[in-house]
VEXDREN-2710 file (C-alpha; in Angstrom, 1 decimal):
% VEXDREN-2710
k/r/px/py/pz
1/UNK/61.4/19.7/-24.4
2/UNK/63.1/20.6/-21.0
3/UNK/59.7/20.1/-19.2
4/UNK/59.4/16.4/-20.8
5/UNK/63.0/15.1/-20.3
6/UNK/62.5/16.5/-16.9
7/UNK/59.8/14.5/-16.4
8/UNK/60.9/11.3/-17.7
9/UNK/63.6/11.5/-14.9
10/UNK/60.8/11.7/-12.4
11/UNK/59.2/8.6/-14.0
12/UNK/62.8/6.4/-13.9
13/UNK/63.8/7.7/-10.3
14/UNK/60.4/7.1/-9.0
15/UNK/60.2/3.5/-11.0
16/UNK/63.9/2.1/-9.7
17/UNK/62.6/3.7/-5.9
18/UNK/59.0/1.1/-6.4
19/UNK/61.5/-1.6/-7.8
20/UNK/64.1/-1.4/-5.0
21/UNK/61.2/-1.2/-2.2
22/UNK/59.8/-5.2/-4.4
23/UNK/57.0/-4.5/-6.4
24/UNK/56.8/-6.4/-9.3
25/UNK/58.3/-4.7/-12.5
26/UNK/55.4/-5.9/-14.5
27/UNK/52.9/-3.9/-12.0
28/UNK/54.9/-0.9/-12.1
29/UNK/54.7/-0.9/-16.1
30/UNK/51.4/-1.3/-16.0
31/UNK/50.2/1.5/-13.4
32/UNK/52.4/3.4/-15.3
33/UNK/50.5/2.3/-18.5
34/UNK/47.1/3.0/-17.0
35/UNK/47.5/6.3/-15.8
36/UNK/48.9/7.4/-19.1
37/UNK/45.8/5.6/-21.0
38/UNK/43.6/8.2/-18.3
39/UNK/45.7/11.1/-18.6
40/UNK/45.9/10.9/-22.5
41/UNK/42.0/10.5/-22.7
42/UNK/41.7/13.6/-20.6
43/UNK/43.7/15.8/-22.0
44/UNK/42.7/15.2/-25.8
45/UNK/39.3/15.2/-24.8
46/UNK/38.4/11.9/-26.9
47/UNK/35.2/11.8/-26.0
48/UNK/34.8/15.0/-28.5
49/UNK/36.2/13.2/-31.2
50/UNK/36.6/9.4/-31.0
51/UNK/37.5/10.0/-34.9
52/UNK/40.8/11.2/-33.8
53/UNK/42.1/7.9/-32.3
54/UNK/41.0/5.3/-35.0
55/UNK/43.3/2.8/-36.0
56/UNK/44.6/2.2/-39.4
57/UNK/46.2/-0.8/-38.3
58/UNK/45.6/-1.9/-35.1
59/UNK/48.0/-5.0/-35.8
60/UNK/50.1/-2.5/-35.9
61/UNK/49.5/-0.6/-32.8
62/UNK/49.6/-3.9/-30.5
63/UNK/53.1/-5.1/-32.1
64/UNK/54.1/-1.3/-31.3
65/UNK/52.6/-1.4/-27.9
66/UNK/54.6/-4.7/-27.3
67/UNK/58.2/-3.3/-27.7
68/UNK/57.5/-0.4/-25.5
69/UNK/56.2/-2.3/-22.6
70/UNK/59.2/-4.9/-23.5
71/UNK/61.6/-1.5/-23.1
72/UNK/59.8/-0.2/-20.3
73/UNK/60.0/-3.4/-18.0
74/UNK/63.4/-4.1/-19.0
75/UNK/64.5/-0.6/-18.1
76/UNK/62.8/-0.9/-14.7
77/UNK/64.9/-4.4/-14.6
78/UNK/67.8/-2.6/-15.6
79/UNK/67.2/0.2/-12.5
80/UNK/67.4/-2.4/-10.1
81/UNK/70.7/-3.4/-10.6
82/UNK/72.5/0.3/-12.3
83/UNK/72.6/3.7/-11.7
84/UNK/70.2/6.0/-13.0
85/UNK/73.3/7.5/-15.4
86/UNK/74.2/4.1/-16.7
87/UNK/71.2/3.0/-18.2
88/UNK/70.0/6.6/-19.2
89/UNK/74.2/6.3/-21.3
90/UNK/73.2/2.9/-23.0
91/UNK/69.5/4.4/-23.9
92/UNK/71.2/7.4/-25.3
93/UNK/73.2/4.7/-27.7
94/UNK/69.4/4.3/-29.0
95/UNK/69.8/6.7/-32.2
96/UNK/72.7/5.1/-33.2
97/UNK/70.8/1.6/-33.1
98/UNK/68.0/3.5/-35.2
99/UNK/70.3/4.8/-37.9
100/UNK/71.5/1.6/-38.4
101/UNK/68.0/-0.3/-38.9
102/UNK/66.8/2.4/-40.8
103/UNK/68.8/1.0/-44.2
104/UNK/67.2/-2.3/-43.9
105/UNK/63.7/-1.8/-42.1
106/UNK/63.0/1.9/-43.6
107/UNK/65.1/2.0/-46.6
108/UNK/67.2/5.6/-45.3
109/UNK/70.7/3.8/-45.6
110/UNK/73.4/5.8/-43.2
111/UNK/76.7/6.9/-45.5
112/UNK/80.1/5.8/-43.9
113/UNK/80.9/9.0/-41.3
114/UNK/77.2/7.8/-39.4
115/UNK/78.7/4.1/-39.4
116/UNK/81.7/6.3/-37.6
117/UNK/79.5/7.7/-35.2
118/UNK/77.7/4.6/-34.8
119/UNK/80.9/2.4/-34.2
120/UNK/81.8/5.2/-32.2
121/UNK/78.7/5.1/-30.0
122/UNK/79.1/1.8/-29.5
123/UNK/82.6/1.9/-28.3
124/UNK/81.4/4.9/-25.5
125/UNK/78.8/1.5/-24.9
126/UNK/81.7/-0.2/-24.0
127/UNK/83.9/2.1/-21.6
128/UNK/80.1/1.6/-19.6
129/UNK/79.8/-1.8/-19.4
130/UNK/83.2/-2.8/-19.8
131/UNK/82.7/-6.6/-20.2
132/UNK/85.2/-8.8/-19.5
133/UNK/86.5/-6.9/-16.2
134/UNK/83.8/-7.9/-13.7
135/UNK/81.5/-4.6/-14.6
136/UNK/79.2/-6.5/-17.3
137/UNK/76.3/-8.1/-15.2
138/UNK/72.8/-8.7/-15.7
139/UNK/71.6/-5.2/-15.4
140/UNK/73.3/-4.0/-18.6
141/UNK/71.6/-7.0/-20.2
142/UNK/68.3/-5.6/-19.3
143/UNK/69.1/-1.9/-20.4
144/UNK/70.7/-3.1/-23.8
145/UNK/67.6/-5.0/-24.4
146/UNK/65.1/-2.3/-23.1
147/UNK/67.3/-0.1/-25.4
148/UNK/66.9/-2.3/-28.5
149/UNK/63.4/-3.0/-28.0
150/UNK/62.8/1.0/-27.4
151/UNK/64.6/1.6/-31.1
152/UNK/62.5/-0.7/-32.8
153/UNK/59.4/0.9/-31.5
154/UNK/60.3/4.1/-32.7
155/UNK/61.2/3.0/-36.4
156/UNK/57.6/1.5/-36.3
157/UNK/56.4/4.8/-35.1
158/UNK/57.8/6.3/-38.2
159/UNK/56.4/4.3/-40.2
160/UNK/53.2/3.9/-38.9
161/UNK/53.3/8.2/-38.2
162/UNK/52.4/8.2/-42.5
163/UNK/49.0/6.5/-42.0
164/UNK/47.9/6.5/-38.2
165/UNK/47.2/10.0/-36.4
166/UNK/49.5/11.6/-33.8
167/UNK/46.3/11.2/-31.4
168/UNK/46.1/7.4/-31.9
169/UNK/49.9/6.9/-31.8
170/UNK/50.6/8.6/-28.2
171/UNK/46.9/6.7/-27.1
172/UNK/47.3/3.1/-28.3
173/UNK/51.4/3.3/-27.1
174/UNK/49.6/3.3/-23.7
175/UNK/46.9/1.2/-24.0
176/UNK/48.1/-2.0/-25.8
177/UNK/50.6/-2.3/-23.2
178/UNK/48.0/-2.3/-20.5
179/UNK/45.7/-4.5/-22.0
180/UNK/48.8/-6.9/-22.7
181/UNK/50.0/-6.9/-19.3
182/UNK/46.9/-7.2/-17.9
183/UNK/47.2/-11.2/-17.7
184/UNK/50.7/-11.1/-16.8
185/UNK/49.4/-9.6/-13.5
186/UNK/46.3/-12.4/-12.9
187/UNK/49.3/-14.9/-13.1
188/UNK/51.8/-13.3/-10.6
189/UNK/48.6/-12.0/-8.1
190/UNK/48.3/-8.1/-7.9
191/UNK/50.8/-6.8/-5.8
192/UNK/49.8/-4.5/-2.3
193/UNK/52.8/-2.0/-2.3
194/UNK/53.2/-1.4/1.7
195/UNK/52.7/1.6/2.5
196/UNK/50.7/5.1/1.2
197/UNK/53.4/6.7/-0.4
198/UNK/54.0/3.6/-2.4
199/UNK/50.6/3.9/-4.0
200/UNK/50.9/7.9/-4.2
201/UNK/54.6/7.4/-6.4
202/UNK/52.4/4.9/-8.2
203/UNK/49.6/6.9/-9.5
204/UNK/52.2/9.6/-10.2
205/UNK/54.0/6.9/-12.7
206/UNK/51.3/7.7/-15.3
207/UNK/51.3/11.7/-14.8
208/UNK/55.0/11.8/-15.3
209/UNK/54.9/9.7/-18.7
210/UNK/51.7/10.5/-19.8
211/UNK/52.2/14.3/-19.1
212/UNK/56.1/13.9/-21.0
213/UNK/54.5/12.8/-24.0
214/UNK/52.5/15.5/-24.1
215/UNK/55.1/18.1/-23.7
216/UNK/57.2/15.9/-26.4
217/UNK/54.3/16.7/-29.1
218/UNK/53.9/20.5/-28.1
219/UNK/57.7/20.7/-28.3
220/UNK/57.6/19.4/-32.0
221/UNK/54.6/21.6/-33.2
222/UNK/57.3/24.9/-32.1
223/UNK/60.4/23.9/-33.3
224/UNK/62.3/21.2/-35.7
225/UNK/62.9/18.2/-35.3
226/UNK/67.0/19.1/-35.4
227/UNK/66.6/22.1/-33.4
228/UNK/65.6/20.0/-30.6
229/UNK/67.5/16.8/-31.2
230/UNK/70.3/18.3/-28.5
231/UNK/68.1/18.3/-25.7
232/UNK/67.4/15.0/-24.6
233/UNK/71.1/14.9/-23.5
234/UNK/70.3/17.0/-20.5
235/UNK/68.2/14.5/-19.1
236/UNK/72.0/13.5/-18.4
237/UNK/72.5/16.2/-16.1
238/UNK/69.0/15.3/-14.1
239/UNK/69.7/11.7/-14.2
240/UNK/73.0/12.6/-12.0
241/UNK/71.2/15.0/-10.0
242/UNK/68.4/12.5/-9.1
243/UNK/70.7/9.3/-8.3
244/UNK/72.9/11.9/-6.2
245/UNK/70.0/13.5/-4.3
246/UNK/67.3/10.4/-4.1
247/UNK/69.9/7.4/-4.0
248/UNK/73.0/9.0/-2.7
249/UNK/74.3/7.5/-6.4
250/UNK/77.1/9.1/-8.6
251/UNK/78.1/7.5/-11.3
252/UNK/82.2/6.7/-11.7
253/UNK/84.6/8.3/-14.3
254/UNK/84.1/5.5/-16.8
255/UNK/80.4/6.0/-17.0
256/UNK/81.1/10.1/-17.4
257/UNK/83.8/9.1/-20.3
258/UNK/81.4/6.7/-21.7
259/UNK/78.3/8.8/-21.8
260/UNK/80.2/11.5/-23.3
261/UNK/81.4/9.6/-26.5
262/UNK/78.0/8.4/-27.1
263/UNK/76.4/11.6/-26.7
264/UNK/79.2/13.2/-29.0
265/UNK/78.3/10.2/-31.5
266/UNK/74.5/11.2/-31.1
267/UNK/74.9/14.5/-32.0
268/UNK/77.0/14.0/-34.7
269/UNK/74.7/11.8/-36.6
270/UNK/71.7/14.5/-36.2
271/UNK/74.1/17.0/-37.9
272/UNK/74.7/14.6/-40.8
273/UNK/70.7/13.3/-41.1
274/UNK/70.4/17.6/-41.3
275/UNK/72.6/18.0/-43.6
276/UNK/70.9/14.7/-46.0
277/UNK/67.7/16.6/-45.4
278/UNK/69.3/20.1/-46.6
279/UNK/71.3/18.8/-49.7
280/UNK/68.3/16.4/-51.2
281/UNK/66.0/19.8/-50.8
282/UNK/68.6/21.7/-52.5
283/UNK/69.2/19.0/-55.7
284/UNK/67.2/16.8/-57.9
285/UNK/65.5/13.9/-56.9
286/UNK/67.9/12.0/-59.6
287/UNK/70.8/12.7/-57.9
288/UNK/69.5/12.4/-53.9
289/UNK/70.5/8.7/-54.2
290/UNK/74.0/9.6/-54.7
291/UNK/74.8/12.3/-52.5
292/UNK/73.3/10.1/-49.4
293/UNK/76.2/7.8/-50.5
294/UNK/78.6/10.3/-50.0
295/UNK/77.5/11.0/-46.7
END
């Protein structure tokens, strides 16, 4: 889990360094896309077993492929303008946006403490952006939105997780993209990044998300999911560390206060979704409903 969230901070320093030298955002999404689609193939091996990556729905798989390029182009949007801690704060608000779609989309209502910790989340969303004293711009826009779109792709990869296999879901989250932004790129021309390195951060784009995912799904075969829901708040601590060392970027004390509330709300919520899951294990089915009221 350290190796992926690691990684991910490689991907989003090396995307906002692409963006700030001008290449497109929609040809940075989509190398980073198409190296995935390689490095997936390769290191599943699909040519062993195509059997592995069929699609229940493949309906299903584009609309899901379509909010995470929508979340991955409006978080390289979002890098241009904000620090690397800003939009990796309003990402982290993510599970609280989850929790509260859940009720309606997946029928796992939160109890009144996780509206709390949501409310509370959103307020530590607030102390970032800060709208109404000049700080709100167009850059939080983008990472609200590449936030939102990100949260709706994972409740449709919980639902979709019953019936499609882990192979096709990590595999079709980087192809459908690809295939969708494909035309986007006919219409704006393919871009010529400028120099060597350019192209070498590029083809890296798809190792460093590719190559998290991967470390993502050996991470959940050795532990829980609760025993590892702390530790995608370190990425935090890299995010810092990257815009400090690579941008000469630190974010301000309202960002620091900010972050922390929504990562205190995060964790909070995974305690109380543990706790649901211990209870409902512990009691009759007739009286699950009732006790996830309570909480």
């Amino acid at each position: 889990m350290g190796a992926a969230y690691v990684l991910f901070t490689f991907l989003d320093s090396s995307s906002k360094y692409l963006v700030l030298a001008g290449i497109a955002p929609m040809f940075i999404a989509w190398m980073r896309f198409a190296g995935h689609v390689v490095l997936v193939a390769g290191l599943f091996r699909s040519w062993r077993d195509p059997s592995r990556f069929r699609a229940a729905s493949l309906t299903a798989h584009v609309v899901r492929g379509a909010l995470l390029s929508g979340s991955t182009i409006f978080n390289i949007l979002a890098l241009r303008y904000l620090q690397l801690a800003e939009t990796t704060s309003i990402y982290f608000f993510g599970p609280m946006v989850i929790a509260a779609l859940a009720g309606p989309l997946l029928g796992e209502w939160a109890g009144w403490r996780r509206w709390l910790a949501i409310l509370a989340g959103f307020a530590g969303v607030l102390v970032i952006t800060r709208p109404g004293v000049g700080v709100f711009g167009i850059g939080h826009v983008f990472a609200l939105c590449s936030m939102l779109s990100n949260s709706i792709y994972v409740i449709m990869t919980r639902r979709m997780s019953a019936t499609e296999t882990p192979e096709s879901l990590i595999f079709y989250s980087a192809l459908a993209p690809m295939i969708l932004l494909t035309p986007a790129l006919f219409y704006i021309g393919w871009p010529s990044p400028g120099s060597p390195f350019q192209w070498f951060i590029l083809l890296l784009l798809g190792l460093f998300g590719g190559l998290g995912h991967w470390c993502l799904i050996q991470a959940y075969r050795q532990a829980t999911t609760t025993a590892l829901a702390p530790y995608p708040y370190m990425q935090m601590v890299w995010m810092i560390l990257a815009g400090w060392l690579i941008f000469g970027q630190l974010p301000d004390g309202w960002t620091l206060v900010g972050a922390a509330i929504i990562v205190a709300s995060g964790l909070y919520i995974v305690h109380r979704e543990h706790r649901l899951r211990v209870r409902n294990r512990a009691i009759p089915d007739a009286e699950a409903e009732a006790v996830a009221k309570k909480l």
